[in-house]
N, C-alpha and C positions, 0 to 999 in steps of 0.2 A: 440578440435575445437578452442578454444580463444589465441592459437598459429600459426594459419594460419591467416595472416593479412585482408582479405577480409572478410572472409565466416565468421569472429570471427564477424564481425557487423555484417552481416546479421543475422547467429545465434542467435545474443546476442537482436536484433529487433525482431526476431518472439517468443521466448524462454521465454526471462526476465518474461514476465507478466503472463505464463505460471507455471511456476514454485514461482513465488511471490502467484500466486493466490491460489496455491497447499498449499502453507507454511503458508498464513493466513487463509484459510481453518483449517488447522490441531488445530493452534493456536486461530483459534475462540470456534469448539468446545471443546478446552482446560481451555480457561474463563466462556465458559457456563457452565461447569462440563457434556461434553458429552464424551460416550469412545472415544478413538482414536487407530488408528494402524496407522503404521509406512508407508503403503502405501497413509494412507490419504495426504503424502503429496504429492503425484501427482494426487490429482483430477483435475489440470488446464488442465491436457490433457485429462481428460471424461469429465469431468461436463460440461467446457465452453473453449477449444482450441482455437475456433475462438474469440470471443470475445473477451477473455485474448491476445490474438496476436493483434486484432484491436486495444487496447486502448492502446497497448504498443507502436504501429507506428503513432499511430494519438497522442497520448499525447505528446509521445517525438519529433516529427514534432514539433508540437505547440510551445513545451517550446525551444525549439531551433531556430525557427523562431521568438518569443520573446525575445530572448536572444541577438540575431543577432542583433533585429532592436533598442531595446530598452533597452536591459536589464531589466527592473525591470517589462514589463509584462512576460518577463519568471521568472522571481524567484515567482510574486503571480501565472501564473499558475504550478510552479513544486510545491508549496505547497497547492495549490488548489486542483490539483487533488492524494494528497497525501491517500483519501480512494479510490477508483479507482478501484484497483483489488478485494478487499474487498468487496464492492456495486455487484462487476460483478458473484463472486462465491457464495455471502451471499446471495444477493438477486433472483439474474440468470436475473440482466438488459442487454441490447445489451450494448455494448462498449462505443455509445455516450450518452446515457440515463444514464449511472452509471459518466463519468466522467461531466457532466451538474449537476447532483444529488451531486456528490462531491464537486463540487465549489459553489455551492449554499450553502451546510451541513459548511463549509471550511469559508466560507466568512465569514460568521457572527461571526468565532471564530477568522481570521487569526490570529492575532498579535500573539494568547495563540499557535497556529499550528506553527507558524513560531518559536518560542520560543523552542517548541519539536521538530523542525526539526533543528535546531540549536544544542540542549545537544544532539542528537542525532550524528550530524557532530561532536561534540567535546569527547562522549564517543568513536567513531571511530575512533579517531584519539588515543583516548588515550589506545586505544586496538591495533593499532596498532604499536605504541610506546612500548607496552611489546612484542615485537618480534613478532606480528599480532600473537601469541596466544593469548590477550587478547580481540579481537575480536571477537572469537568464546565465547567469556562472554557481552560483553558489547553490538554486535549487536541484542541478542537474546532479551536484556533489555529493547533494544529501539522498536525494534517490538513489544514487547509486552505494552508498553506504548502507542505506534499506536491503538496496538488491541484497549487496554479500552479507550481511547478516541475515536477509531470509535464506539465501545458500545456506550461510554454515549453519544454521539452526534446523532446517527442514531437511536440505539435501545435506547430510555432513556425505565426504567420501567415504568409501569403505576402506576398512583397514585391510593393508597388505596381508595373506597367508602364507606363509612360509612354510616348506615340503620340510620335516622331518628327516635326517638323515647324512 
């Protein structure tokens, strides 16, 4: 499909956030220590289809419409709503409730978000300087750096209580 010039945006508009949601899925209960199989990673087309499709055309609207008028409110919202798909499969919020929840989670940390979205841009590239095999190493790296910082930011643990006495 991503060789037919049209229908590759389209596709790649109603898809992306389907198949991201599938793959942080898979990779969340993989940080948790939950089993996983190999189909978990298309749960974006059971669990939440719709959803994972809305936030995928209303976010990328947005940050492209920021981009257009100002540049710099689409680079804080592409990194604002960088848990996004996460919120929508972890949690099961509708599309604008999960990416509001994410710029809020997002704000208070950007600079440290924007900093991983950054080594994140530069392990890409430098994956795909080893003749994009090394991509297939270095994207899964930075996913998974996404993952535990939507852990520690969304899920932190709870603090121990201790009995008095």
């Amino acid at each position: 499909i991503s060789s037919i010039p049209v229908i590759s945006i389209f596709a790649s508009l109603l898809l992306t956030g389907v198949f991201y949601g599938g793959l942080y899925a898979y990779y969340l209960k993989i940080v948790r220590g939950q089993p996983v199989e190999f189909g978990d990673i298309f749960n974006g087309f059971s669990v939440a289809f719709v959803p994972l499709m809305l936030a995928t055309l209303v976010s990328q609207l947005m940050i492209t419409l920021g981009i257009i008028f100002l540049i710099l409110p689409g680079i804080y919202l592409a990194v604002a709503y960088i848990f996004t798909y996460m919120l929508v499969i972890d949690k099961r919020l509708e599309f604008w409730a999960a990416m509001e929840v994410s710029r809020r989670v997002i704000t208070a940390q950007w600079w440290r978000m924007l900093g991983l979205a950054l080594i994140g841009i530069l392990l890409a590239m430098l994956g795909a300087l080893a003749l994009i095999i090394g991509m297939f190493v270095t994207i899964p790296i930075y996913m998974g750096a996404v993952i535990y910082a939507y852990e520690d930011l969304c899920n932190p643990p709870a603090p121990e209580v201790r009995a008095v006495g």
